[in-house]
C-alpha positions as CSV (number, residue, x, y, z in Angstrom):
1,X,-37.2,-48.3,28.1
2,X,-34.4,-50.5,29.6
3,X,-33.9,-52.5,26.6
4,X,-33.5,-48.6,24.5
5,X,-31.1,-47.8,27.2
6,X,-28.9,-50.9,27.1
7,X,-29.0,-50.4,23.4
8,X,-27.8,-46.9,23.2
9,X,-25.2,-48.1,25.5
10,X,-24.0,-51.1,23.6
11,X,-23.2,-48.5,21.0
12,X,-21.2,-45.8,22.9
13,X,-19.5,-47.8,24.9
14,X,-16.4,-48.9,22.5
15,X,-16.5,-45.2,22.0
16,X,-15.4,-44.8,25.1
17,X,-13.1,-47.1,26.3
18,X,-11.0,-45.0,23.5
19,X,-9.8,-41.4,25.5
20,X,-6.3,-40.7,25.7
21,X,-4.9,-38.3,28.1
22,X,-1.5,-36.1,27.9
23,X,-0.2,-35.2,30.7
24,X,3.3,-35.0,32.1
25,X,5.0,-34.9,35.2
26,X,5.6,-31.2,36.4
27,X,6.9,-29.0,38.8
28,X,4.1,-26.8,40.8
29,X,5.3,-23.9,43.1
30,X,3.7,-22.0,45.8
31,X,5.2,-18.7,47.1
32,X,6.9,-17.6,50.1
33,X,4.8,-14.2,50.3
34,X,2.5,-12.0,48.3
35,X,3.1,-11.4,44.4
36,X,1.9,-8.2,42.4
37,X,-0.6,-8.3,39.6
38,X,2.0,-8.3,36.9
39,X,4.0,-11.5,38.1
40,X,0.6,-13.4,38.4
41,X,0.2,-12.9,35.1
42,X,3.1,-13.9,34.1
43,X,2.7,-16.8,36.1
44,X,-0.2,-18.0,34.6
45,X,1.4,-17.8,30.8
46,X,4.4,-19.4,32.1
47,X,2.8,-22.5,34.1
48,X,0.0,-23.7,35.1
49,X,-1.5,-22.0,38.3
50,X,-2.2,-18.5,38.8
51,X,-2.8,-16.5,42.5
52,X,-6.3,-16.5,43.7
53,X,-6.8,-12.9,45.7
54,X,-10.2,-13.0,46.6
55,X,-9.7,-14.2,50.0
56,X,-7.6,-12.1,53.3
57,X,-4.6,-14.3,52.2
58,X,-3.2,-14.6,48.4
59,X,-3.8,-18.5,47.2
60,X,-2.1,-20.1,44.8
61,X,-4.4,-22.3,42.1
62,X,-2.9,-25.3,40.6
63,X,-5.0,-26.7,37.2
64,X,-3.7,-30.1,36.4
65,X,-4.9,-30.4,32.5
66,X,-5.3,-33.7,30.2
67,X,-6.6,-34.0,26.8
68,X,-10.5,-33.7,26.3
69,X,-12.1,-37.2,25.2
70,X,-15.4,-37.3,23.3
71,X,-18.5,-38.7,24.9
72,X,-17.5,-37.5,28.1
73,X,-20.5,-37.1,30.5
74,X,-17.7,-35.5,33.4
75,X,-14.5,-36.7,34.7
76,X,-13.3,-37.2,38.7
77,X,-9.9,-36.4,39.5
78,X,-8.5,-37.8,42.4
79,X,-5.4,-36.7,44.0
80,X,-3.2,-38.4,46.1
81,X,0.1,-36.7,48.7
82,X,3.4,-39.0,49.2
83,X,3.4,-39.7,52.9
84,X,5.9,-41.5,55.3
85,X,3.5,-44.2,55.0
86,X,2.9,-44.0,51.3
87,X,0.7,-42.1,49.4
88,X,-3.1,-40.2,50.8
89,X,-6.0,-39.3,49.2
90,X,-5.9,-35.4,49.9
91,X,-8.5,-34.5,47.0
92,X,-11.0,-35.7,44.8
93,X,-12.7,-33.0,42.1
94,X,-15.6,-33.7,39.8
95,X,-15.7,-31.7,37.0
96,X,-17.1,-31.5,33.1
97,X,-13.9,-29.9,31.2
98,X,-10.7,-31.3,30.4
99,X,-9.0,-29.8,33.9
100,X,-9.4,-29.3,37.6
101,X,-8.0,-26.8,40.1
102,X,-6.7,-27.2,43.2
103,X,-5.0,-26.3,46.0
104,X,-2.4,-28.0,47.6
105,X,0.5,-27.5,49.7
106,X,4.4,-28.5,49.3
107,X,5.1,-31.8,48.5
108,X,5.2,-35.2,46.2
109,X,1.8,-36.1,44.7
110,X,0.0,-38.0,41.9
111,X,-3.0,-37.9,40.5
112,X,-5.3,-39.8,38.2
113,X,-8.5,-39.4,36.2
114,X,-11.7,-41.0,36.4
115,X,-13.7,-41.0,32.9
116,X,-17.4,-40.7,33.1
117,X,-19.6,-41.9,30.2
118,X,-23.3,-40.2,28.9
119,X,-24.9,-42.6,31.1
120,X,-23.0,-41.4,34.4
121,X,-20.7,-44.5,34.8
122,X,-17.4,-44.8,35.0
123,X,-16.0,-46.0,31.6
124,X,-11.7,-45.7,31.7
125,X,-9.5,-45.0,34.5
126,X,-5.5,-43.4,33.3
127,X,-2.6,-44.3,34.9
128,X,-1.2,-42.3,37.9
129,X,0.6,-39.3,36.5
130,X,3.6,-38.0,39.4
131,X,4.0,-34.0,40.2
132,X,5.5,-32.1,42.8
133,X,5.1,-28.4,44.1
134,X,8.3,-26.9,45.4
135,X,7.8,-23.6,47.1
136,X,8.9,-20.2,45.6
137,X,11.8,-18.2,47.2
138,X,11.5,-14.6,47.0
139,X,15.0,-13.6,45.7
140,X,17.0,-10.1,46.1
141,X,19.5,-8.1,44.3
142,X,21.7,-5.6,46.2
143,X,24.5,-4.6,43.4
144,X,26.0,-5.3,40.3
145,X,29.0,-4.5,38.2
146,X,30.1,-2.8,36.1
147,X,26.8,-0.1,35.1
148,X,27.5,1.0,32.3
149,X,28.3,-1.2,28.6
150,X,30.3,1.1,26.2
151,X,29.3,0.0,22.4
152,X,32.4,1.7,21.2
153,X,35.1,0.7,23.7
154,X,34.1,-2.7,25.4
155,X,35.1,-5.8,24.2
156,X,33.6,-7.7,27.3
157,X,30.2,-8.0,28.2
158,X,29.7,-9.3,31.4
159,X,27.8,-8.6,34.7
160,X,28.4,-9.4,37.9
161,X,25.6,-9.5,40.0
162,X,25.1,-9.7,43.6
163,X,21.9,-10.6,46.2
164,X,20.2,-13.0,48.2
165,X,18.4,-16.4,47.4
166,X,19.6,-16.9,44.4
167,X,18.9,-20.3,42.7
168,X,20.8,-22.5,40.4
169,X,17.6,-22.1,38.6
170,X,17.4,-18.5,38.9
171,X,16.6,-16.6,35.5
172,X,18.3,-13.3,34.4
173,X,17.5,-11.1,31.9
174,X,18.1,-7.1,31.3
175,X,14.5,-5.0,30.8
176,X,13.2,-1.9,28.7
177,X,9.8,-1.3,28.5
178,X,8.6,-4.4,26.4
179,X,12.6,-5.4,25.0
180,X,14.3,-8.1,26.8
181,X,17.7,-8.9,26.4
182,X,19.1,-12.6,28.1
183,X,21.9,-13.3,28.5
184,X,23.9,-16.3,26.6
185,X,25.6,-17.4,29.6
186,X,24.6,-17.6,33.9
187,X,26.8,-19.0,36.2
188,X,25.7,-18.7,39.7
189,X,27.6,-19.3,42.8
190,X,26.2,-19.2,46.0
191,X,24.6,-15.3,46.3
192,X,26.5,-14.1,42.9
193,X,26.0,-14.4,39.6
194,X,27.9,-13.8,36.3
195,X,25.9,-12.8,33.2
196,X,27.3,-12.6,29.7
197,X,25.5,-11.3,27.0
198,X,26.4,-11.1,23.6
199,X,27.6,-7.8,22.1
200,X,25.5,-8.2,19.1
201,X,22.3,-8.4,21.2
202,X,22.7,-5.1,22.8
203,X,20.7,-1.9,21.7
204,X,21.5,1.4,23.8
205,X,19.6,2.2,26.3
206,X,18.9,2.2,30.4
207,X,17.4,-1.0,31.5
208,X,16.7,-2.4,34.8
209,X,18.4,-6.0,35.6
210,X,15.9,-9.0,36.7
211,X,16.4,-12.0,38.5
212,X,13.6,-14.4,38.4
213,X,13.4,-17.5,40.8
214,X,11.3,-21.0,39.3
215,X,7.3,-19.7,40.3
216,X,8.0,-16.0,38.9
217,X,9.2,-14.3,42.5
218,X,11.4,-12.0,40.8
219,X,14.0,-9.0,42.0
220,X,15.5,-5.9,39.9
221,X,17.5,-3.1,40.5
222,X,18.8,-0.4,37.8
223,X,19.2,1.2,36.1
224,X,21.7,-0.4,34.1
225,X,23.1,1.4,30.9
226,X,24.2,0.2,27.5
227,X,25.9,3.2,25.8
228,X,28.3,4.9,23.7
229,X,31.3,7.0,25.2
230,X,31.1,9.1,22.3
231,X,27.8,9.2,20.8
232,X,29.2,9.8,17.1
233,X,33.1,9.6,15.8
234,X,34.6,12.0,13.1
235,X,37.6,11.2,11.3
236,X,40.0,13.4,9.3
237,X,42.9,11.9,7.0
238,X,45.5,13.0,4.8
239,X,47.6,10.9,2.4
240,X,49.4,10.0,-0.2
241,X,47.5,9.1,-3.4
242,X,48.8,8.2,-6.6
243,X,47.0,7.5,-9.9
244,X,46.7,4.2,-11.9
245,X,44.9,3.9,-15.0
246,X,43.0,1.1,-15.7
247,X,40.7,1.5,-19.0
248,X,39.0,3.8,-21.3
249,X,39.5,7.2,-22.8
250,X,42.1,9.6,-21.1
251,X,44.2,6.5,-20.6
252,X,44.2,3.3,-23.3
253,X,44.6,4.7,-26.9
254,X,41.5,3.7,-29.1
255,X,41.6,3.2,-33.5
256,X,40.0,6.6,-33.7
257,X,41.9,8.8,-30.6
258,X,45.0,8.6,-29.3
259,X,44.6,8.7,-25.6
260,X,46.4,11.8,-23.7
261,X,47.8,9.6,-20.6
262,X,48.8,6.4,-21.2
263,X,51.2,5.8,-18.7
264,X,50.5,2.9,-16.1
265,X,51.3,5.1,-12.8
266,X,51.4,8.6,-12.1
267,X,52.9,9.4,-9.1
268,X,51.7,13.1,-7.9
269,X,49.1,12.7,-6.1
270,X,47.4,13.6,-2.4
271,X,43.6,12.2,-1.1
272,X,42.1,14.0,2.3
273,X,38.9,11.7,3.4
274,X,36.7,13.2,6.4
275,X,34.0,10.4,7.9
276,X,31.0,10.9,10.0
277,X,29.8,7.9,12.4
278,X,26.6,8.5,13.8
279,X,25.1,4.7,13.8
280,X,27.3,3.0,16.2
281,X,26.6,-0.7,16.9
282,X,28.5,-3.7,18.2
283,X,28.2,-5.3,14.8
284,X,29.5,-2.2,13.0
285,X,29.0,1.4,12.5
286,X,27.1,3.4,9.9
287,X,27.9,6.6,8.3
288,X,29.0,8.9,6.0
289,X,32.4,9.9,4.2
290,X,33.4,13.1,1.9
291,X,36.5,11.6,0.2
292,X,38.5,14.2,-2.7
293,X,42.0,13.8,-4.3
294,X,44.3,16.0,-6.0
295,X,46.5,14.4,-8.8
296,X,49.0,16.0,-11.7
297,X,48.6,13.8,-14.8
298,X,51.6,14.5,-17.6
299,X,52.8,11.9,-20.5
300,X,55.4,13.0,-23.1
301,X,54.6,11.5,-27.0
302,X,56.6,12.1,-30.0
303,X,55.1,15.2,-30.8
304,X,53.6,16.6,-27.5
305,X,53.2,16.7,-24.4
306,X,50.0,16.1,-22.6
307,X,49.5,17.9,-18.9
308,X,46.4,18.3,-16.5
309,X,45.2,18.4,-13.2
310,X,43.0,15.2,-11.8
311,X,40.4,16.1,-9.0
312,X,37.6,14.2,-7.5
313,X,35.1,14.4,-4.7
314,X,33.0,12.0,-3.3
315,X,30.1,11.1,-0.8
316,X,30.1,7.8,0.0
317,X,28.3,5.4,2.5
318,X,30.5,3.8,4.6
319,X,30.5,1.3,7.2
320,X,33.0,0.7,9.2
321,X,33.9,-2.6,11.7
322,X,36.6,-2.4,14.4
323,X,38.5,-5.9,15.8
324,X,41.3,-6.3,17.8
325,X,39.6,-4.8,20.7
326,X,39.4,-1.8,18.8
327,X,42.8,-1.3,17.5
328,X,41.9,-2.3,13.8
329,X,39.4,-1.3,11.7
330,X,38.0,-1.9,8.5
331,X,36.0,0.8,6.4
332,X,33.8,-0.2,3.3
333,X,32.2,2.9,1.4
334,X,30.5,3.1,-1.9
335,X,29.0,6.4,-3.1
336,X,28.8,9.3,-6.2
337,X,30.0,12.6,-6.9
338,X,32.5,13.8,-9.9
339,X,35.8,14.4,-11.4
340,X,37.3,16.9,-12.7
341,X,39.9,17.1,-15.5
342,X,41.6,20.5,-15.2
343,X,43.9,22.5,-17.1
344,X,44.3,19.8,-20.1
345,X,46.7,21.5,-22.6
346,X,48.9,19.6,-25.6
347,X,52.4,21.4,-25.8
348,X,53.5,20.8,-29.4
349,X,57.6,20.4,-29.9
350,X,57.2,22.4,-32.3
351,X,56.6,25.1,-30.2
352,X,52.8,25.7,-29.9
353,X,50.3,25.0,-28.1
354,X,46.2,24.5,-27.2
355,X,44.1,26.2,-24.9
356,X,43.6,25.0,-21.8
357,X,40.2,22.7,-22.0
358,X,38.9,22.5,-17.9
359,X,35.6,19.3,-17.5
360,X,33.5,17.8,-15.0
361,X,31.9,14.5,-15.2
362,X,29.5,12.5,-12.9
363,X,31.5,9.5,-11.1
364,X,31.4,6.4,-8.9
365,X,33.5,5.6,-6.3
366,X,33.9,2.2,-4.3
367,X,36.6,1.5,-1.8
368,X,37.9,-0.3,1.2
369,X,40.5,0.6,3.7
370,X,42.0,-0.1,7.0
371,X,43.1,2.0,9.8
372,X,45.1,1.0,12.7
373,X,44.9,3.3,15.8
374,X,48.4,4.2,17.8
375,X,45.9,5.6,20.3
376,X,42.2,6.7,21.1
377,X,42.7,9.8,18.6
378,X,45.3,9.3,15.8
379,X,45.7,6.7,13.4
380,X,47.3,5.7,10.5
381,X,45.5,4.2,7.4
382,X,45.8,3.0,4.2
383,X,43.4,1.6,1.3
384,X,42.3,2.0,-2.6
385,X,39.5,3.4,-4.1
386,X,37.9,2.4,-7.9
387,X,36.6,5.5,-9.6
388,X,34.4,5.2,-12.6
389,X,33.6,8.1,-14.9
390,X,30.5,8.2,-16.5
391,X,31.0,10.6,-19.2
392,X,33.5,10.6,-22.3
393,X,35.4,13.6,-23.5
394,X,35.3,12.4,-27.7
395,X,33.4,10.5,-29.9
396,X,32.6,6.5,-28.9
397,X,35.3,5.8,-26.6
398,X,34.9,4.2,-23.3
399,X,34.4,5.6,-20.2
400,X,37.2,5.8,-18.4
401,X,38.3,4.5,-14.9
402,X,41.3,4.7,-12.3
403,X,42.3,3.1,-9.3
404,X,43.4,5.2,-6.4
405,X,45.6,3.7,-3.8
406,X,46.5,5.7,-0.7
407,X,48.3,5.8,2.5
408,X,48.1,8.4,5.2
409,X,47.3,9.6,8.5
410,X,44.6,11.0,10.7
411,X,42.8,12.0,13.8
412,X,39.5,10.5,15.2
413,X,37.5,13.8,16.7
């Protein structure tokens, strides 16, 4: 039977010597006072102890963990406090899984672990590995300022925050429901802090501001409000909008038809846009934009002369960004909706003429503009829009397509 045993161990054994542990250094913290159920769980997520409440007193549980090795029987830790004198052996834990809890108090410590082979004898022994537990300060918040973010009229986002036992460590973060919104930047000085956040993280709302302390002791106080001042923006202009031609029938004679209006500008024109900006972010805003002009179209030939009346409406999608800490802003729509050619008539120098021929065709419309406001209400503006019919008045010709600057003012409702 000894001779089997000696055997069996002649062939584990290299086995092993083999185990390697991971395991560094790390901070441990105990609390000043009681914690709720939430923070504990946190706690235990975040690090690795959690709050034992079984007894009259909450406990805090450290579990120092290493990496499993195979042909383990069990493993003894042992761990040892930094005293004046040096270090003391203040625990020793057997155990048959790859970690062991304890309890300790503040202080400097190391520990080490024993490895046990299938026979019950000690086969490796790891190096010391250092940690320390620092003790958890229960922090406080007693104001902040300002309370309120306004999407559409800040151009700052920062938070000053005031309280007590604050930490250079200290963690801040604004909270709804399950959303969490951290700041890019903390600077804490003494019992203040300043948060900044980033305007294109923040989603409207009422949230309540945390302050979290190393061990998850944390401290709120709300609510806090991200916002608009108005909670959707309407915009009426009126301008100035002339016509320029750019290709197909109507304005670039073809072999087969001679084109009515082939003159590169015609000047009479007026545009009225009205937006709607319900979607209002930091990033930009979202909405809609019913966009019409009115135009007189007239070009003298040889023989006649052409006249009608050029109309178009539009709905277009629009988005809209503002810079210069809302001064400026830059509108991008694209959309549909038709133009009109009304009243077309030749008159013949010879003295007659046709009858007036009145069509509407389906359109597209693209355009850009900028606005610059003299105040919170009125603004001037100016842009272009591209207009492309998609119907043809004669035989094969092209479609035909104009560009419509303008330049106007408005009022922001």
């Amino acid at each position: 039977m000894e001779t089997k045993k000696i055997f069996l161990l002649l062939i584990l054994f290299p086995l092993c010597l083999y185990i390697v542990f991971a395991q560094t250094a790390q901070n441990v913290i105990l609390p000043d006072e009681a914690d709720d159920a939430q923070r504990a769980a946190s706690l235990q997520e975040e690090a690795n102890y959690y709050i034992d409440r079984s007894g009259n007193e909450p406990r805090f549980i450290q579990r120092l963990i290493w990496e499993e090795g195979r042909y383990v029987y069990r493993y003894e830790v042992v761990v040892e406090k930094l005293e004046q004198t040096g270090y003391i052996e203040v625990d020793r834990v057997s155990v048959e899984v790859n970690y062991a809890e304890v309890s300790l108090t503040v202080g400097q410590y190391r520990y080490r672990v024993e490895v046990y082979d299938l026979f019950d004898e000690l086969s490796s022994i790891t190096p010391w590995w250092q940690f320390e537990i620092i003790r958890a300060i229960q922090p406080s918040l007693s104001s902040f300022n300002p309370r309120i973010f306004y999407l559409d009229e800040d151009e700052v986002w920062e938070i000053s925050v005031r309280g007590q036992n604050l930490t250079s460590r200290s963690v801040f973060y604004l909270v709804q429901g399950s959303r969490r919104i951290h700041p890019v930047s903390v600077e804490i000085e003494g019992n203040s802090a300043n948060l900044v956040f980033s305007g294109n993280s923040l989603v409207t709302g009422e949230y309540d501001i945390y302050a979290v302390n190393p061990g998850g002791l944390d401290a709120q106080q709300g609510p806090f409000t991200i916002t608009n001042r108005k909670l959707t923006d309407l915009n009426i202009s009126l301008g100035y909008s002339p016509i320029i031609p750019l290709y197909g029938f109507l304005f670039k004679d073809t072999p087969e038809i001679q084109a009515p209006f082939t003159g590169a500008f015609y000047p009479l024109g007026i545009s009225a846009k009205i937006s709607f900006i319900p979607i209002k972010r930091v990033w930009g805003n979202f909405g809609i934009e019913a966009s019409g002009s009115f135009a007189m179209l007239e070009q003298e030939s040889e023989f006649y002369t052409a006249g009608a009346f050029l109309l178009d409406t539009h709905l277009n999608l629009l988005y809209q960004k503002y810079f210069f800490k809302r001064t400026f802003s830059v509108n991008i729509g694209i959309g549909a909706g038709f133009t009109s050619l009304l009243n077309l008539s030749y008159k013949f120098r010879l003295g007659s003429s046709t009858e007036d021929i009145n069509s509407t065709y389906l359109s597209a419309a693209a355009g850009v503009s900028f606005s610059y406001f003299i105040n919170r209400s009125f603004f001037i503006n100016a842009g272009v829009d591209f207009i492309h019919v998609f119907s043809i008045l004669a035989g094969d010709s092209p479609m035909p397509a104009f560009i419509r600057p303008f330049v106007g003012a408005g009022m922001q409702l």
